[in-house]
C-alpha positions as CSV (number, residue, x, y, z in Angstrom):
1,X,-2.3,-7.9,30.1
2,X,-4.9,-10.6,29.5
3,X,-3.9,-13.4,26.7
4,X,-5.8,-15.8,24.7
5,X,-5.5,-18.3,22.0
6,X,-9.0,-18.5,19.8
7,X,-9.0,-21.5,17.7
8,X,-11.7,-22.1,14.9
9,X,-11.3,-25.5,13.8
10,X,-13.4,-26.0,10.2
11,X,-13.7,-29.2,8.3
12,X,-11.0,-28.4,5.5
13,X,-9.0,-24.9,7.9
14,X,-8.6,-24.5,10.8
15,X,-7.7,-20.4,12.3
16,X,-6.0,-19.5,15.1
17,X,-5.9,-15.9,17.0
18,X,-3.8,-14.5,19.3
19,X,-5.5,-11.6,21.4
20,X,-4.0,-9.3,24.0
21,X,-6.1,-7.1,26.2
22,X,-9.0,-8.8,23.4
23,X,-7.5,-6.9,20.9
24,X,-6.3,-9.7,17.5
25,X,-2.5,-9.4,17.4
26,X,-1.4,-12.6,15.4
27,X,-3.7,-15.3,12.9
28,X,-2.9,-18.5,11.7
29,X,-4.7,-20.4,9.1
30,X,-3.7,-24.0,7.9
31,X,-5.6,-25.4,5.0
32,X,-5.6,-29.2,4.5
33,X,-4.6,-28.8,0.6
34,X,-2.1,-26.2,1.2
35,X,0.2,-28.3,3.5
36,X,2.4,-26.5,5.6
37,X,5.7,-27.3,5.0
38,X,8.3,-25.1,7.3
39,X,10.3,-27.2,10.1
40,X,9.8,-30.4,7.7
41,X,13.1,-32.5,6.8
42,X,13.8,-33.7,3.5
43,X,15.8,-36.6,1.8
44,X,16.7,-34.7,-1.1
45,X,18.4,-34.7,-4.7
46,X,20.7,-31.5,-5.5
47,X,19.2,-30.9,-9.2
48,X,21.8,-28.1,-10.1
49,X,24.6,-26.4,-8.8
50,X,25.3,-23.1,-9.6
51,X,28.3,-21.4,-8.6
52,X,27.3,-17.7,-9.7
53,X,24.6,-17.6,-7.2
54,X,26.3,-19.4,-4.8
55,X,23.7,-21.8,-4.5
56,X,22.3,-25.1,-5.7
57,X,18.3,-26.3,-6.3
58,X,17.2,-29.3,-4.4
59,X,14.5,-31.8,-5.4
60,X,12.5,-32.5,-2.3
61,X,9.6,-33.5,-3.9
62,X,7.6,-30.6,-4.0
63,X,6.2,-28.3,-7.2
64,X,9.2,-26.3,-7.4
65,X,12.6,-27.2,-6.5
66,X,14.0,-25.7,-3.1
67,X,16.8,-23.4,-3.1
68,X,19.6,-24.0,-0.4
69,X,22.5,-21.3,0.0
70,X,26.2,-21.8,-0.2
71,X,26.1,-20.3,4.1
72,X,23.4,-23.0,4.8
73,X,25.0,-25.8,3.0
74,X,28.5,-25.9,4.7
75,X,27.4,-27.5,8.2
76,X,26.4,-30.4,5.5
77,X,30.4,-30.6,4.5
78,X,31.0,-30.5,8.3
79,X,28.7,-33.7,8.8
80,X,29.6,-35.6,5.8
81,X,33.1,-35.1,6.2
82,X,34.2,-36.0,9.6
83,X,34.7,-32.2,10.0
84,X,37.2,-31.9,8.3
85,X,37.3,-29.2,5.1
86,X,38.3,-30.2,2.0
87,X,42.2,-29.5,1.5
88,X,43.6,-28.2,-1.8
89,X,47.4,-28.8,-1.9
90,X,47.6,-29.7,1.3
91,X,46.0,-27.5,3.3
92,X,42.6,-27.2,4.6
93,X,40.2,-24.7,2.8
94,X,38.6,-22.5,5.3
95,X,34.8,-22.6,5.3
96,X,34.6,-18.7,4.4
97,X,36.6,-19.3,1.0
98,X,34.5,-22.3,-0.2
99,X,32.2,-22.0,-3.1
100,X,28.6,-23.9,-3.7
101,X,31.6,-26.5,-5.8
102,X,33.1,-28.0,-2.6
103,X,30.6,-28.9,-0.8
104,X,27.6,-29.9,-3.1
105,X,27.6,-31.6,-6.4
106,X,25.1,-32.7,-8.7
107,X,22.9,-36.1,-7.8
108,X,24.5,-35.9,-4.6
109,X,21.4,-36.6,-1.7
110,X,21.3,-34.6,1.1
111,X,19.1,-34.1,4.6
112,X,17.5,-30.5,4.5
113,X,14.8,-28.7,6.6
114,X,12.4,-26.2,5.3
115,X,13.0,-22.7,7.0
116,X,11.2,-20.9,4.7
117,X,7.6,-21.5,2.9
118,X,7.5,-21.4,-0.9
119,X,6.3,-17.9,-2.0
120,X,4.8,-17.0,-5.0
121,X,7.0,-18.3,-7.9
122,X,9.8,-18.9,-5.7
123,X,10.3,-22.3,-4.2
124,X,11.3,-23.6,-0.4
125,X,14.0,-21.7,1.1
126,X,16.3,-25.0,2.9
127,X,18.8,-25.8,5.1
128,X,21.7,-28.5,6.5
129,X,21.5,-27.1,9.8
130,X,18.4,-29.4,11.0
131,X,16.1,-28.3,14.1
132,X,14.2,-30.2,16.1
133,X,11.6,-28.6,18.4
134,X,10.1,-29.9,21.5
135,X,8.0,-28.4,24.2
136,X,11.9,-26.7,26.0
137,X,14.4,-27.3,24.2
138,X,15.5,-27.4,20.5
139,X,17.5,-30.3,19.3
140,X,20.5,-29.2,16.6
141,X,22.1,-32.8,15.5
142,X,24.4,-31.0,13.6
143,X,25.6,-28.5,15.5
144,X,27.8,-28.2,18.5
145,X,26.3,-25.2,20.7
146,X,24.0,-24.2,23.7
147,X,21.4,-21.4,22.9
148,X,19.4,-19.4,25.2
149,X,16.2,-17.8,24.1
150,X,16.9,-14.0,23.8
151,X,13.1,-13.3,25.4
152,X,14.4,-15.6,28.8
153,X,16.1,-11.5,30.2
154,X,16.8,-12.8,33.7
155,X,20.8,-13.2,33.9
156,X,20.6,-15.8,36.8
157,X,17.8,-17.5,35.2
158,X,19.8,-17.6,31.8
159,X,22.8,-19.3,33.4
160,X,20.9,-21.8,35.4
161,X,19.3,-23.3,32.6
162,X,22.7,-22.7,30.3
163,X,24.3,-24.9,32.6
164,X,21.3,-27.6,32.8
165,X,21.6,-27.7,29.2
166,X,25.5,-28.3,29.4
167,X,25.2,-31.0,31.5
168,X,22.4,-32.4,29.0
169,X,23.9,-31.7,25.8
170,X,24.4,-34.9,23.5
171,X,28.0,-34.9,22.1
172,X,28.5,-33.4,19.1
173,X,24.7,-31.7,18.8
174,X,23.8,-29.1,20.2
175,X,20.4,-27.7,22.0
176,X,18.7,-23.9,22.3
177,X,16.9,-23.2,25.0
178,X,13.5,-22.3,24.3
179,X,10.9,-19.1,26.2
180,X,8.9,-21.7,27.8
181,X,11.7,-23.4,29.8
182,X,12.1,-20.8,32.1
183,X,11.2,-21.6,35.3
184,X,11.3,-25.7,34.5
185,X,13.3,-28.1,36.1
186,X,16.1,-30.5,35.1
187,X,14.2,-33.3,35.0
188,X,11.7,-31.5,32.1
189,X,14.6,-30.6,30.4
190,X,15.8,-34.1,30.3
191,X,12.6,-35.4,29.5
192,X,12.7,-33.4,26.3
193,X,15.8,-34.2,25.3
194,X,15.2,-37.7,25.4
195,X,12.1,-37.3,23.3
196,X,14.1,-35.4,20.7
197,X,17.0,-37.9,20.9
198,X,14.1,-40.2,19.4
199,X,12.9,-38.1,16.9
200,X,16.0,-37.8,15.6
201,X,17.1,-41.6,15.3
202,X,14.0,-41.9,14.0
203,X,14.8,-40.1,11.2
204,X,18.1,-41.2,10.7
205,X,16.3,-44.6,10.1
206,X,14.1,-43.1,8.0
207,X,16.5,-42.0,5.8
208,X,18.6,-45.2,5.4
209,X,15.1,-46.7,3.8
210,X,13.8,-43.7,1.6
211,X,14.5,-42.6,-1.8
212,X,15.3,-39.4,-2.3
213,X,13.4,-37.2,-2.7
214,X,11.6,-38.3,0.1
215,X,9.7,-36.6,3.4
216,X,11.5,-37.9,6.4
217,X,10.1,-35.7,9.5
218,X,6.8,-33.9,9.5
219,X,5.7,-30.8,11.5
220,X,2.6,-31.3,14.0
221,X,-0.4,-29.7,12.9
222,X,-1.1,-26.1,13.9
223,X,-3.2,-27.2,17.4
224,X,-0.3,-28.9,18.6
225,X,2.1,-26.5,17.5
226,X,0.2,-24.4,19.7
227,X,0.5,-25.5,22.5
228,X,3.9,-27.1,22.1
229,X,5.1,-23.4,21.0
230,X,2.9,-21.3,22.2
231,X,0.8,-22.0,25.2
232,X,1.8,-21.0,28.0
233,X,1.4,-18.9,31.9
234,X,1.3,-16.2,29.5
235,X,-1.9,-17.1,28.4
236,X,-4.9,-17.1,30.6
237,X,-7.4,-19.1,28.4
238,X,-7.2,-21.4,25.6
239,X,-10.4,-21.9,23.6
240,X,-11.8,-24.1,20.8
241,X,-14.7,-24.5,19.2
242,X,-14.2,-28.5,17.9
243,X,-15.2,-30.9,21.1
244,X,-12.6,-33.4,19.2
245,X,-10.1,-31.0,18.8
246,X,-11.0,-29.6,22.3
247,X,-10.0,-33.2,24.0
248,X,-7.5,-33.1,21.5
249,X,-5.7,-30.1,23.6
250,X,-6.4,-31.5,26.7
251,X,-4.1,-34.9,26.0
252,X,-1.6,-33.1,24.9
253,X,-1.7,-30.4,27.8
254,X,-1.6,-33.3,30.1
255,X,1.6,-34.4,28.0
256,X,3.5,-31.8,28.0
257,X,1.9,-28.9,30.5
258,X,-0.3,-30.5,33.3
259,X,-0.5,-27.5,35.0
260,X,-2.4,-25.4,32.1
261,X,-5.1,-28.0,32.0
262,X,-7.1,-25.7,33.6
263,X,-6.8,-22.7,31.0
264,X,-8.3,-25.1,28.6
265,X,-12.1,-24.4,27.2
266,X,-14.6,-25.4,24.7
267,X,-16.5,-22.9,22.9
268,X,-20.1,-24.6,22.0
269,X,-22.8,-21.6,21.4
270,X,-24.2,-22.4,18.0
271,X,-25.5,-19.3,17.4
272,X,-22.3,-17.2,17.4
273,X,-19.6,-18.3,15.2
274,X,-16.2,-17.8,17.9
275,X,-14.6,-16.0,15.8
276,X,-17.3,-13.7,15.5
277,X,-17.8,-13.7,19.1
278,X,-14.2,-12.5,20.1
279,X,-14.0,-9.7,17.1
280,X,-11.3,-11.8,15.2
281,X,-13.5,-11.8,11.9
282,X,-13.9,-8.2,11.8
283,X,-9.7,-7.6,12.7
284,X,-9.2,-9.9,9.8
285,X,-11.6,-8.5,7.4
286,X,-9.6,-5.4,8.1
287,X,-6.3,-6.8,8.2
288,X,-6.8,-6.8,4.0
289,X,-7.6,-3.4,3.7
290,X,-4.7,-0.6,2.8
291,X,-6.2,2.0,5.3
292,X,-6.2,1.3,9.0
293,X,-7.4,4.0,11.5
294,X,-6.1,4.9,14.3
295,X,-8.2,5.5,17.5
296,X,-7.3,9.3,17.8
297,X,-8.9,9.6,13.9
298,X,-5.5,9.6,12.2
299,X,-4.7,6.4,10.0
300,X,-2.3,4.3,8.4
301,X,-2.0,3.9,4.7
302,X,0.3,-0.1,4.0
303,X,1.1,-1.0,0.7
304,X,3.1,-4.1,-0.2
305,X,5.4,-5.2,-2.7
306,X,7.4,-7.5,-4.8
307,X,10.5,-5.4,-3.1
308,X,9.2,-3.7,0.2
309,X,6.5,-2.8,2.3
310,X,5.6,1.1,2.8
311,X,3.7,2.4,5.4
312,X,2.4,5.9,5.3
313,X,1.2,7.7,8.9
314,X,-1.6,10.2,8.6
315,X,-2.9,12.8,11.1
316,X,-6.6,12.0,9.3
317,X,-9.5,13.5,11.4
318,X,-7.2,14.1,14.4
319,X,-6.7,17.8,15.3
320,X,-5.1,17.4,18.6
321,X,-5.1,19.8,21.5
322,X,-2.4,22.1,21.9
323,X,-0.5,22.8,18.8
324,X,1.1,20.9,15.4
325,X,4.0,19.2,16.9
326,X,1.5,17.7,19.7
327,X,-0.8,16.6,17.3
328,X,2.2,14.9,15.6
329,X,4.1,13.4,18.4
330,X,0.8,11.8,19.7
331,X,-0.2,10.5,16.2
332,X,3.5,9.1,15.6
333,X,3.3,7.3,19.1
334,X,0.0,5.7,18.4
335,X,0.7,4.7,14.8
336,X,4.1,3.5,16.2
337,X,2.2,1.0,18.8
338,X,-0.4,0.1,15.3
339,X,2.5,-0.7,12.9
340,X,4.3,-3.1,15.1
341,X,0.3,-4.6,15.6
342,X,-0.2,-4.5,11.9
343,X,3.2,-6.6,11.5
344,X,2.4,-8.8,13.5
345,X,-1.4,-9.4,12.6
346,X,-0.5,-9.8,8.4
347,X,2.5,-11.2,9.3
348,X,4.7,-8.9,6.8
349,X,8.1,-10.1,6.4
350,X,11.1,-8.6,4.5
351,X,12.1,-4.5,4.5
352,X,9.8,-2.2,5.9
353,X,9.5,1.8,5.1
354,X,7.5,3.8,7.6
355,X,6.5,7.6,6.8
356,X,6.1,8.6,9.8
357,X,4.5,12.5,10.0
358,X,7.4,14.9,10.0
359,X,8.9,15.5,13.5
360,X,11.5,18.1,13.1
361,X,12.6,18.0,17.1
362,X,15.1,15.1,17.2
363,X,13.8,14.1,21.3
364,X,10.3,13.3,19.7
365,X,11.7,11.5,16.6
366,X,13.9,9.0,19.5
367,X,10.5,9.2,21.3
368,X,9.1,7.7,18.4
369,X,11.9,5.6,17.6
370,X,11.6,4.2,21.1
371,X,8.2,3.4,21.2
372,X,8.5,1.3,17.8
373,X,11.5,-0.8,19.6
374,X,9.4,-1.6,22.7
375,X,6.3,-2.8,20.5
376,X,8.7,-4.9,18.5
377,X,9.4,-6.3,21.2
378,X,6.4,-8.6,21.1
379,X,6.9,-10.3,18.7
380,X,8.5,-13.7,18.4
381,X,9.7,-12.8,14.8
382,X,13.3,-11.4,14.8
383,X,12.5,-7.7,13.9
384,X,15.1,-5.1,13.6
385,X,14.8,-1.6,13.7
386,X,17.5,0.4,11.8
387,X,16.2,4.0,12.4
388,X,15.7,6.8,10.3
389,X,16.7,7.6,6.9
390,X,18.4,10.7,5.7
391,X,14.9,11.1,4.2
392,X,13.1,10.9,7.1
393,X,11.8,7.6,6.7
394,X,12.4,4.7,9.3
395,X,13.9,1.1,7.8
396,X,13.3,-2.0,9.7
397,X,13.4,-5.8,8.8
398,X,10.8,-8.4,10.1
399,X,12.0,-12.1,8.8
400,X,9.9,-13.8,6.7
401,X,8.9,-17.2,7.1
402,X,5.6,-17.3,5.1
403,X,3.2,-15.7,2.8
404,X,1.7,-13.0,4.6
405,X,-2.4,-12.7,5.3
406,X,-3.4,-11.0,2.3
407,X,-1.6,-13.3,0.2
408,X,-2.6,-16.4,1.6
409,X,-6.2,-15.4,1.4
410,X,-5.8,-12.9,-1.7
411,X,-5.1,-13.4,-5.6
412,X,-4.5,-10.9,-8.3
413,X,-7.1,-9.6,-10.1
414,X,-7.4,-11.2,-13.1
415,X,-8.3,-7.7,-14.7
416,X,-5.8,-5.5,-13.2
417,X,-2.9,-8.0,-12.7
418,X,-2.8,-6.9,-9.3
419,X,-1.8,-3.2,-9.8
420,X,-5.0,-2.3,-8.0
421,X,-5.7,0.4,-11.2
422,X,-8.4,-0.2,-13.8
423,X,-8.7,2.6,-16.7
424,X,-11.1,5.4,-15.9
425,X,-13.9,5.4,-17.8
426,X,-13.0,8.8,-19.9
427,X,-10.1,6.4,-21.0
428,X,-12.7,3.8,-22.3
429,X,-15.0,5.9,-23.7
430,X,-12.3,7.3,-26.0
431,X,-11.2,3.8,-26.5
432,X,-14.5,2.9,-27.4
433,X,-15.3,5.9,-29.9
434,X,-11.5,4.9,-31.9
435,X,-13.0,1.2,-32.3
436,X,-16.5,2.2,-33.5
437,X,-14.0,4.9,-35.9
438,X,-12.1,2.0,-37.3
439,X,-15.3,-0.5,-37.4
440,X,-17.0,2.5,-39.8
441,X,-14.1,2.8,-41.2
442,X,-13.7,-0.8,-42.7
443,X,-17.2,-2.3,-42.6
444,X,-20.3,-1.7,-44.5
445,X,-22.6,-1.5,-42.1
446,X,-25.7,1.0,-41.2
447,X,-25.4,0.6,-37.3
448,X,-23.8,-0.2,-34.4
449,X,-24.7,-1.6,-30.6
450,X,-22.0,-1.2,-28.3
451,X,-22.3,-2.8,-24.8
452,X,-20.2,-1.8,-21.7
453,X,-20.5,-0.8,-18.3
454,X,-23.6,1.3,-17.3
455,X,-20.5,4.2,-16.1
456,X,-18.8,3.8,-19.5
457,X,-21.9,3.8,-21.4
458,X,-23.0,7.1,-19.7
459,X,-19.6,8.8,-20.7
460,X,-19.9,7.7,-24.0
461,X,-23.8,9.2,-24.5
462,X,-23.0,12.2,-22.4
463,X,-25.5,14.5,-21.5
464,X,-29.1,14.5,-23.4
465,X,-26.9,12.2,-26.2
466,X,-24.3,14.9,-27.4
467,X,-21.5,12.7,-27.1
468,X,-23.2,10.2,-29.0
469,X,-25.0,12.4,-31.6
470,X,-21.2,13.9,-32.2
471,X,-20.1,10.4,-32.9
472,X,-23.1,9.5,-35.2
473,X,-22.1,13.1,-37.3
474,X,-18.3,11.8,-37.6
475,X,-19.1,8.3,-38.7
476,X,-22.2,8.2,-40.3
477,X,-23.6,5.5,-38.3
478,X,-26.6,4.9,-36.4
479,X,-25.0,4.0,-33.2
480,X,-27.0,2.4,-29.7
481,X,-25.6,2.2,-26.5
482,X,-26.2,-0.1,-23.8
483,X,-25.0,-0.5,-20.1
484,X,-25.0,-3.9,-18.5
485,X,-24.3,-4.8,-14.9
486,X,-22.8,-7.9,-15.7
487,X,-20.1,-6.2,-17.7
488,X,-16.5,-6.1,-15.9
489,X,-15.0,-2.1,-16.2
490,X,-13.0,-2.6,-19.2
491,X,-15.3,-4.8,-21.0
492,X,-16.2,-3.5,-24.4
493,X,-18.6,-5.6,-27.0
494,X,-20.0,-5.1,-29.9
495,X,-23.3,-7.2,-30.0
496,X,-24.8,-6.6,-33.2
497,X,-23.8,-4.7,-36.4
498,X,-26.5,-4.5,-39.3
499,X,-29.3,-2.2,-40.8
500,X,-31.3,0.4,-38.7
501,X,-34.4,-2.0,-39.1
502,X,-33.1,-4.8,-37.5
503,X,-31.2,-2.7,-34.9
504,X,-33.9,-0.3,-34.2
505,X,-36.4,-3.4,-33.2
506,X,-33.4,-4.8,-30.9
507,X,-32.8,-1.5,-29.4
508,X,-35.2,-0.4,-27.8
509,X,-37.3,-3.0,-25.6
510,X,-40.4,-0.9,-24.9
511,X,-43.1,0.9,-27.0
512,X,-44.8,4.0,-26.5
513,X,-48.3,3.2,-23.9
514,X,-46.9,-0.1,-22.7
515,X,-47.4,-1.4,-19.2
516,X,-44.3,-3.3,-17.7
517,X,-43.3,-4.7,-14.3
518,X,-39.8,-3.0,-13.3
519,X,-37.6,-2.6,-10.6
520,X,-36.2,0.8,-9.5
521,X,-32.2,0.1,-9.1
522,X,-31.1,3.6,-8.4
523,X,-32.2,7.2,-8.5
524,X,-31.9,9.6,-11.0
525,X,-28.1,11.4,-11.3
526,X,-29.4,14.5,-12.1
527,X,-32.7,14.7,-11.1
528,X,-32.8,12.1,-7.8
529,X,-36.8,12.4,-7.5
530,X,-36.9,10.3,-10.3
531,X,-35.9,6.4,-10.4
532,X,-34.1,4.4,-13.2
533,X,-34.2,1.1,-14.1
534,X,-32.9,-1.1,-16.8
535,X,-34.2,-3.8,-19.0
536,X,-31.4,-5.6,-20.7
537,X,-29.4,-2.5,-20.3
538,X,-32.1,-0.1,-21.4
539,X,-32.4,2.8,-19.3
540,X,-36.3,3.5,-18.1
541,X,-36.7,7.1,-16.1
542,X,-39.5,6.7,-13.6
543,X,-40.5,9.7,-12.9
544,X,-40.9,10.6,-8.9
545,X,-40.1,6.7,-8.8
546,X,-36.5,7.9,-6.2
547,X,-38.0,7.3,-3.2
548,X,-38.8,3.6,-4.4
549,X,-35.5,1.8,-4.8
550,X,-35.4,-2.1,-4.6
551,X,-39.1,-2.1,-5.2
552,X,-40.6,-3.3,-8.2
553,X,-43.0,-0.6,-9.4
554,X,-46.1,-1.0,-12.5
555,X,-44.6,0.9,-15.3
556,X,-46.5,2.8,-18.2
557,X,-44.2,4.0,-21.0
558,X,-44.7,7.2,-21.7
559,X,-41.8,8.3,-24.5
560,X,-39.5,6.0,-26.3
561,X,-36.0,7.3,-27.3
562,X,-32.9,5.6,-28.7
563,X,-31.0,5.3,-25.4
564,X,-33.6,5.4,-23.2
565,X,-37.8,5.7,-22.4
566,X,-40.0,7.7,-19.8
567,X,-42.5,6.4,-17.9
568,X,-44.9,7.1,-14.9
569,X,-46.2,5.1,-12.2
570,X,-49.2,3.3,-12.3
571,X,-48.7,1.6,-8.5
């Protein structure tokens, strides 16, 4: 299975894609105003304490305060106090038993690292137990254990580098062993320890002359975090599209990976953006959509929440071959292998609910089940698959580190609040005709122009004007109607209220014999041999003008109405 790493390196973001078999499994995007801050350690200020969430906030000096857990806290007690727990009459209080109390209090200052990105209106999700990554290892100063990456399967291999790391351990920390140090030497190993032994010191140091709240260690950028985490045999190529940031990777492959120098490449046609080149714009154009098909023609239908994320499998245009539960079982299979893609490629964290089509055989619902475990598989988030539901329905957990794709790129309508649902435009007509009720109602006026959406504005005249001549009857009011483009949906305004006279003139635009220059915007609904166009939301019916849209067409007016003219051709 080929492997790449596609970088695009702009002047305020740079993107990175991960492709296998050139197909875009993971993105990364790191904008220089929207600072990443996971893996960075704090000096900072416990604001508030509070015992019924077991938890305290911590000033680090970010927007919003971070919020640190009673279970991440109580490796701080271990460091600040020798080890020992604090005793109450005597005896030592176990770790288990102690609240957010004993080991926190308030304008205390504390070292915490960033395991979690802020996320909507929630702040930085920190911890006491500090990390330290290098290229093999991961440094723990406050923990006493050896770790062994769970993706590192070979049993010898495990226990060689276990006992490497014993022998290099600091006393008193601790180190994990990372995926990429398989197969390395001790002398690499050592190397990296000595360079996190550094890093550390260096920000004990730090902390001794900052103020809390205060930065003390900052995470590379994402190009070096890339190759320091990422790249590596695994990959066959590593491209960017910066010369700087090109040589960039080459220093620090010499650094850290001499041997990948090779893999290294600069992407420099000017005429093909790289992104475009390798497909990655198009995956993440559709990495924001709900619906994802499927090859076979069925599809997935993702929808996320404040609480979850549901994802519903479709059998779509796919009929299959041999009968209903083939169909199924293949559909399932694929959409299983999609879904752990999808994951992956939006980066959705948190509880997941798949739908998978009904499978009433239990052998092809383990098929299924299977299939989904061995995708997860590949990926570097911890991902747990629970099974199915007594509904049918299977649960898994991805952990969440950061917003995923569509929020980082996305915001909320500002119309719909982010439910996705505007009001049809029956609602708004109705909506409309109460307003114009109550306007009649309390106003001494003669007439009435309305302005709304050309969809709205054609529910509210209906055909040949009944709608509209209904509303005149009931109110007594001489009442236009215009449609504008430039209105949003559920944008309703009254422009003008007044006599007949004065309306009349403002009305209606054209007069019976003139000669205008018009553009032809659509066909006709009901009669599509004819074309309409609009001037200032006035309808003009071209007639035989449907053939000619988007060109702009000599007009003669040949009947003037209330809501709209005729006209025929002159070129």
């Amino acid at each position: 299975m080929g492997k790449d790493i596609i970088v695009n390196c702009g002047r305020r973001e740079t993107r990175a894609a991960f492709l296998e078999d050139r197909r875009v499994v993971e993105i990364f995007i790191e904008r220089a105003a929207q600072q990443r801050v996971v893996g960075n350690i704090y000096w900072g200020r416990v604001e508030n304490v509070l015992p019924g969430m077991s938890a305290a906030f911590v000033n680090i000096g970010l927007e919003r305060n971070a919020f640190l857990y009673v279970d991440d806290a109580r490796d701080y007690a271990k460091l600040t106090e020798n080890g020992d727990s604090k005793r109450k009459n005597g005896k030592r209080k176990s770790r288990k038993s102690r609240g957010i109390n004993d080991v926190l209090k308030q304008g205390q200052s504390i070292i915490v690292q960033v395991s979690k990105e802020p996320i909507g209106t929630k702040g930085a999700r920190v911890v006491t137990n500090l990390t330290i990554p290098g290229r093999y290892l991961v440094l723990m100063p406050t923990v006493d254990h050896i770790g062994v990456s769970r993706r590192i399967q070979d049993e010898k291999e495990r226990e060689r580098l276990k006992k490497i790391t014993k022998s290099l351990k600091p006393q008193g920390m601790g180190l994990i062993v990372r995926t990429l140090a398989e197969g390395q030497c001790e002398k690499e190993l050592e190397q990296d320890v000595q360079f996190l032994l550094k890093v550390w010191e260096q920000i004990q140091r730090s902390s001794k002359r900052t103020q809390a709240p205060g930065l003390l260690y900052k995470d590379h950028d994402l190009v070096y975090r890339l190759v320091r985490d990422c790249f590596s045999r695994e990959f066959s190529r590593f491209i960017v599209d910066s010369r700087e940031e090109y040589a960039k990777v080459l220093e620090i492959a010499d650094t850290l990976s001499p041997h990948l120098r090779s893999r290294v490449f600069y992407y420099h046609d000017e005429n093909i953006p790289i992104f475009d080149f390798y497909g990655v714009e198009a995956d993440l154009k559709r990495a924001l959509k709900r619906k994802v098909w499927l090859d076979n023609g069925g599809y997935l239908v993702i929808d996320q929440t404040e609480a979850l994320t549901s994802i519903d499998v479709n059998t779509g245009k796919y009929t299959g071959g041999k009968n209903l539960a083939d169909t199924v079982l293949k559909t399932n299979l694929e959409a299983a292998a999609e879904v752990a893609r999808q994951l992956r490629l939006r980066d959705i964290g948190g509880i997941i609910v798949i739908d998978f089509i009904d499978m009433v055989s239990p052998e092809q619902r383990q098929k299924v089940l299977a299939a989904l475990e061995q995708e997860v598989k590949k990926d570097k988030n911890k991902t747990h698959v629970l099974g199915f539901t007594n509904l049918g329905l299977v649960e898994m957990t991805r952990k969440k580190t950061r917003q995923n794709i569509g929020d980082f790129l996305q915001r909320a309508c500002p119309y719909c609040d982010g439910t996705g649902r505007v009001l049809s435009e029956e609602t708004l007509a109705f909506n409309v005709e109460r307003e114009i009720s109550r306007i009649a109602r309390e106003h001494d006026v003669e007439a009435l122009m309305i302005e709304v959406h050309p969809s709205v504005a054609a529910m509210l005249i209906g055909a040949s004007g009944i709608n509209l001549r209904q509303l005149e009857k009931m109110t007594g009011k001489t009442i236009y109607v215009r449609g504008s483009d430039d209105r949003h949906w559920e944008d309703v305004e009254i422009v003008f209220a007044g006599s007949k006279e004065a309306l009349g003139a403002m009305a209606m635009p054209v007069k019976q014999g003139q000669i205008i220059d018009v553009e032809v915007e659509e066909p006709h609904l009901t009669n599509p041999e004819d074309g309409i166009s609009r001037l200032h939301g006035y309808v003009v019916d071209i007639e035989g003008a449907g053939r000619h849209v988007g060109q702009k067409l000599k007009v003669e007016i040949t009947r003037v109405f209330r809501t709209y003219a005729k006209g025929r051709m002159l070129s």
